[in-house]
C-alpha positions in Angstrom: -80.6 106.4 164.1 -81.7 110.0 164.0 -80.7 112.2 161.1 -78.9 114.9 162.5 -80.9 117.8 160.6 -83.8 116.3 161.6 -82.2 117.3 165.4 -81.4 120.3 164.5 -84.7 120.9 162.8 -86.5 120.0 166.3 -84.1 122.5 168.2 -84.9 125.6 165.6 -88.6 124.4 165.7 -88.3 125.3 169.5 -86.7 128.0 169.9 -89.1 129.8 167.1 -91.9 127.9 169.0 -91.0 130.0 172.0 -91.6 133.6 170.6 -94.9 132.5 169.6 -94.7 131.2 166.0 -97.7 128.8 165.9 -95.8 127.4 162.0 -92.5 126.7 161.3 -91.0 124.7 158.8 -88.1 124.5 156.2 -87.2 124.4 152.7 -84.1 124.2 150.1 -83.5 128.2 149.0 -84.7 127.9 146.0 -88.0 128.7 143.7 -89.5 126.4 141.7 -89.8 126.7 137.8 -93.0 127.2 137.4 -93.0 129.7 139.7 -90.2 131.8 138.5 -92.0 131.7 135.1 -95.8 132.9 136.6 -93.7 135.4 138.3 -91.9 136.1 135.2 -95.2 136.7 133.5 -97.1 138.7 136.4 -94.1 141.4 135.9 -94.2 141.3 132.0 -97.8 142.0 132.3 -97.6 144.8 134.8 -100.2 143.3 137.4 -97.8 144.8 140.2 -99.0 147.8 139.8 -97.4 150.8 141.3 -95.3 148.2 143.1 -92.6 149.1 140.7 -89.8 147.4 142.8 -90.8 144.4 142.3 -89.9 144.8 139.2 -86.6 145.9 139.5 -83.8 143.7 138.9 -82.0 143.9 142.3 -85.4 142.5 143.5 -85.8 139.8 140.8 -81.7 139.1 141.7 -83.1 138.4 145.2 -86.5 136.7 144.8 -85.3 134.4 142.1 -81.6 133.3 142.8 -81.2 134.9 146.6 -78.4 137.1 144.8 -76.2 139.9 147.0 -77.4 138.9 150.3 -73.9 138.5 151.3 -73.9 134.9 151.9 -75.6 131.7 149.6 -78.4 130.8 151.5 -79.5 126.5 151.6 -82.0 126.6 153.5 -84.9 128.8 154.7 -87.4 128.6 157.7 -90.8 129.7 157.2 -92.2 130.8 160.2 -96.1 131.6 160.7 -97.2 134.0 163.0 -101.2 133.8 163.7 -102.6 137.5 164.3 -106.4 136.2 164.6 -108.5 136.9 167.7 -112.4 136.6 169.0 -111.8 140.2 169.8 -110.8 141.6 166.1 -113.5 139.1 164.9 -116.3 140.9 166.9 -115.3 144.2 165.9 -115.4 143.3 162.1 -118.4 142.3 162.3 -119.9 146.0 164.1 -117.4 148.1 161.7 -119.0 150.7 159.0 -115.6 151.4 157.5 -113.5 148.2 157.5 -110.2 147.3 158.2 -108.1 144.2 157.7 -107.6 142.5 160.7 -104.1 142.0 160.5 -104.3 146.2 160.7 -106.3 146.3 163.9 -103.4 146.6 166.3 -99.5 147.1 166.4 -97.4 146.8 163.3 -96.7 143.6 162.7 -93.5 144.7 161.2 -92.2 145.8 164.1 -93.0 142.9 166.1 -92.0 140.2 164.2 -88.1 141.9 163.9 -87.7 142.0 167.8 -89.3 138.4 167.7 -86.8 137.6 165.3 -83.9 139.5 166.6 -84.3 136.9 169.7 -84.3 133.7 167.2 -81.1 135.2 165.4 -79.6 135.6 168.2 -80.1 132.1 169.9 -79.4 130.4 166.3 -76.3 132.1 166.0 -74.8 131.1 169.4 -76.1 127.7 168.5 -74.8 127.4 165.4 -71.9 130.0 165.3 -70.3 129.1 162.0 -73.0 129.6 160.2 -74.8 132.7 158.7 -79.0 134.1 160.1 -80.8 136.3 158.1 -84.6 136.9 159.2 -87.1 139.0 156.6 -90.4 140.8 157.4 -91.2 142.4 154.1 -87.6 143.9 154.1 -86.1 141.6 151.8 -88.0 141.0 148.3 -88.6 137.2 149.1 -91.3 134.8 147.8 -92.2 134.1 151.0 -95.5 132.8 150.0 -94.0 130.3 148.0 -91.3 129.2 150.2 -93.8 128.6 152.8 -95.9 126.8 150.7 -93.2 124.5 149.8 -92.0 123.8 153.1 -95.3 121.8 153.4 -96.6 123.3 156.2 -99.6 125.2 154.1 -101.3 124.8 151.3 -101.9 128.3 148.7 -105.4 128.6 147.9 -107.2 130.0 145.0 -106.7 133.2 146.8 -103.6 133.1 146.8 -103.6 133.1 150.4 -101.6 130.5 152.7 -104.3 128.3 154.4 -103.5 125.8 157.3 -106.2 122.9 157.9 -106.4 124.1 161.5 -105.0 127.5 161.6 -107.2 129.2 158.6 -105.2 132.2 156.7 -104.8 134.9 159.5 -101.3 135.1 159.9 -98.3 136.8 159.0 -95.0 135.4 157.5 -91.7 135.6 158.0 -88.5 133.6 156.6 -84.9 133.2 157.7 -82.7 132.4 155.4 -79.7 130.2 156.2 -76.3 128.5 154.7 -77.3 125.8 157.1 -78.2 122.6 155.4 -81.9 121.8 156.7 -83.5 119.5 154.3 -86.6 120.0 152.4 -90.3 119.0 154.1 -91.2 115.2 154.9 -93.2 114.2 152.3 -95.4 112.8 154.6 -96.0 115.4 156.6 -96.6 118.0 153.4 -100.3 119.3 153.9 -101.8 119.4 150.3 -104.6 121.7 148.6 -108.0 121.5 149.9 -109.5 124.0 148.2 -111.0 121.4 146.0 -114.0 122.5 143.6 -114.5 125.7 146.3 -114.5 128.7 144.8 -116.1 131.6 147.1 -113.3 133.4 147.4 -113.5 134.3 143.8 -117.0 134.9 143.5 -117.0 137.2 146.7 -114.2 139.4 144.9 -116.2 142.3 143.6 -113.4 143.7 141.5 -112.9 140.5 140.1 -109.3 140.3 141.0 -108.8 137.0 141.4 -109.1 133.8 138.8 -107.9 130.6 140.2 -104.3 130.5 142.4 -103.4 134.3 140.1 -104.2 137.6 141.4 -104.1 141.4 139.7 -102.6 143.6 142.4 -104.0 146.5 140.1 -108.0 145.2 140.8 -106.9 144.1 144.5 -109.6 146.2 147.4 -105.9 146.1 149.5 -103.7 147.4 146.5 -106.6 149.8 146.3 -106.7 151.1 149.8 -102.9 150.6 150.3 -100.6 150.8 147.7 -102.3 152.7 145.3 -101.5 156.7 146.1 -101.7 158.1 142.9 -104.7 160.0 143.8 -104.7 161.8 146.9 -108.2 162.5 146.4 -111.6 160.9 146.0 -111.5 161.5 142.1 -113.9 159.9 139.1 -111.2 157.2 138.3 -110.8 156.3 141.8 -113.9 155.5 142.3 -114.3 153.2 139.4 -114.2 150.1 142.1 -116.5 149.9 144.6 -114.3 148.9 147.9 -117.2 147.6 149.5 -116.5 149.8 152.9 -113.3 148.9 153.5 -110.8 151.4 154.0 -107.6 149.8 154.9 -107.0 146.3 153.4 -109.6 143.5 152.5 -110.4 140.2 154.1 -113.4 139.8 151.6 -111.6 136.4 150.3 -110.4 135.3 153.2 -113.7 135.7 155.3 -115.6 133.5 153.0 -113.1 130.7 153.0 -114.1 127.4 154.5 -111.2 126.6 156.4 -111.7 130.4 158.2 -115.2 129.8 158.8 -114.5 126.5 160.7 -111.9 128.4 162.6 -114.7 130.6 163.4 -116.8 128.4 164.7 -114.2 127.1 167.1 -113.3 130.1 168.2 -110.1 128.7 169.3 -107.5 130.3 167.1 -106.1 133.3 169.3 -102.5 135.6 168.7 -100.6 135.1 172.2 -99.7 138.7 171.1 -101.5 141.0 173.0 -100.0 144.1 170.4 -102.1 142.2 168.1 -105.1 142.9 169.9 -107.6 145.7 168.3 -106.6 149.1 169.5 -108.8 150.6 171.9 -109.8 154.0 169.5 -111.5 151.6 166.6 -115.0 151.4 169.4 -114.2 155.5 170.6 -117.1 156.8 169.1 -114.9 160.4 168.9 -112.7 158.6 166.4 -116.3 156.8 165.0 -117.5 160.0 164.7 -114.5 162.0 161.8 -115.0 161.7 158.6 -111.4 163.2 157.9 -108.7 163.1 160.3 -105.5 166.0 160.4 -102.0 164.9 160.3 -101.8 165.5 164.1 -104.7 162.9 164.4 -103.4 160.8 162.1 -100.3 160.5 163.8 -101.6 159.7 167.3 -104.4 157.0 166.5 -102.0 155.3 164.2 -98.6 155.6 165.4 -96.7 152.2 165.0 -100.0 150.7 163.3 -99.9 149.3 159.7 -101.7 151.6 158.9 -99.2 154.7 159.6 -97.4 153.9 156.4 -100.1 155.4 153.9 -100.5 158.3 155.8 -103.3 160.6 156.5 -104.2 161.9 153.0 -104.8 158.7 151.8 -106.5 157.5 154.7 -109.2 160.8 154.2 -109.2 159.7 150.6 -110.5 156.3 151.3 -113.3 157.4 154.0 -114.6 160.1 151.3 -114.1 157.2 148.7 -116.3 155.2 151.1 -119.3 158.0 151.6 -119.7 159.0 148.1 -120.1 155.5 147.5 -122.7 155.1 150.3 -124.7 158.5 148.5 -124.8 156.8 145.3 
């Protein structure tokens, strides 16, 4: 006879299916010990950064022990959206000042909510006495961990979620739920491959990364992203060399294995066409500015990823990018 969460499990599986998530799979709500101590020590030691949230202890409340969320989550879906496409992959390769390809099109942000919206709603008509909560970045969860320990991805040395077929290019998002769901089938639990690989280490040139840990503070994304101290091109900003890129960094990610078989299949493709590279990243009039004005800014990059740093740290990272280029 058929366990009943194991029904249930198929019908959630389908209806997330349906918006387009290519990974889905479920877990108990709750972290692990030894991660709650690395991330215990990764806040004691400050490698967050200017991320100071993540320090704070509403956030730890939530990431920890799902505190104040308003109801005890059980369970969580992990849900794996893939944002990959022949079309980004061709334009990384022609681009001077480089962008991560998750940043090439719409916000993903965005997206993912209204995709989620859609699932809530469904799940709640489904299952009306229980409680739905989706999170896209707006909740401080360890998504990365939950998804790894729903078993449908491994976490590489990169700290990156890596799928056998899939490679690393896409986004997460988790729902959590006071719906029992079980844990993973142990049989079905894809393990580390990453084996005695380790090119995504050596590739890093601000050595960021050691084995499965990474320093936000050394990071080419932190860098470009999170990192707004500065608003301009200064002597201690340009202690790291970004290596052209000016928005993000898929350094570790393009010199993974498991994304350069992808690559050679060519088959991995988002069924979201907002996804797709914006049309201004081949205008050679936006080629062509060195700086961009607020207006600019504003217009290229409204709705992007990109629109959150906003355009005086965007300038910053070009000129960032040209002194490096003169030296």
């Amino acid at each position: 006879m058929t366990n009943p969460i194991y029904q249930i499990r198929s019908q959630i599986k389908t209806i997330c299916e349906a918006e387009g998530f290519s990974l889905v799979g479920f877990t108990e709500a709750k972290i692990p010990n030894s991660d709650r101590k690395h991330l215990d020590e990764w806040i004691q030691e400050e490698r967050f950064g200017e991320m100071v949230w993540f320090a704070k202890d509403h956030a730890v409340g939530i990431r920890n022990d799902f505190q104040n969320l308003g109801f005890v989550p059980k369970s969580v879906i992990c849900l794996g959206f893939i944002y990959r496409s022949s079309q980004g992959e061709e334009l990384l390769s022609q681009m001077e000042s480089k962008v991560s390809r998750y940043a090439l099109g719409s916000d993903y942000h965005l997206i993912l909510k209204e995709k989620g919206n859609r699932i809530l709603k469904t799940l709640r008509e489904k299952f009306s006495g229980f409680k739905f909560r989706q999170s896209v970045d707006s909740l401080p969860v360890a998504e990365k961990i939950l998804t790894r320990e729903s078993g449908i991805v491994w976490q590489g040395k990169n700290t990156n979620l890596i799928h056998p077929k899939l490679g690393s290019y896409f986004f997460l998002s988790t729902i959590l739920t006071d719906l029992e769901l079980g844990g993973p089938d142990p049989e079905e639990i894809i393990t580390d491959h990453c084996g005695s690989c380790r090119k995504c280490l050596d590739v890093c040139p601000t050595n960021a990364l050691e084995a499965y840990q990474i320093d936000a503070r050394k990071c080419i994304s932190y860098l470009t992203i999170e990192d707004r101290k500065e608003t301009e091109a200064t002597d201690s900003f340009l202690e790291w060399d970004r290596k052209g890129w000016v928005y993000g960094c898929d350094l570790c990610q393009e010199v993974c294995p498991w994304n350069a078989n992808v690559a050679k299949r060519n088959e991995v493709e988002t069924s979201e066409n907002e996804f797709l590279p914006r049309s201004f990243w081949t205008d050679p009039n936006f080629l062509e500015k060195e700086s961009l004005t607020k207006q600019e800014f504003d217009v290229y990059f409204k709705d992007s990823p990109i629109e959150r740093i906003g355009f005086e740290i965007w300038n910053r990272n070009l000129k960032q990018k040209k002194i490096k280029e003169a030296n």
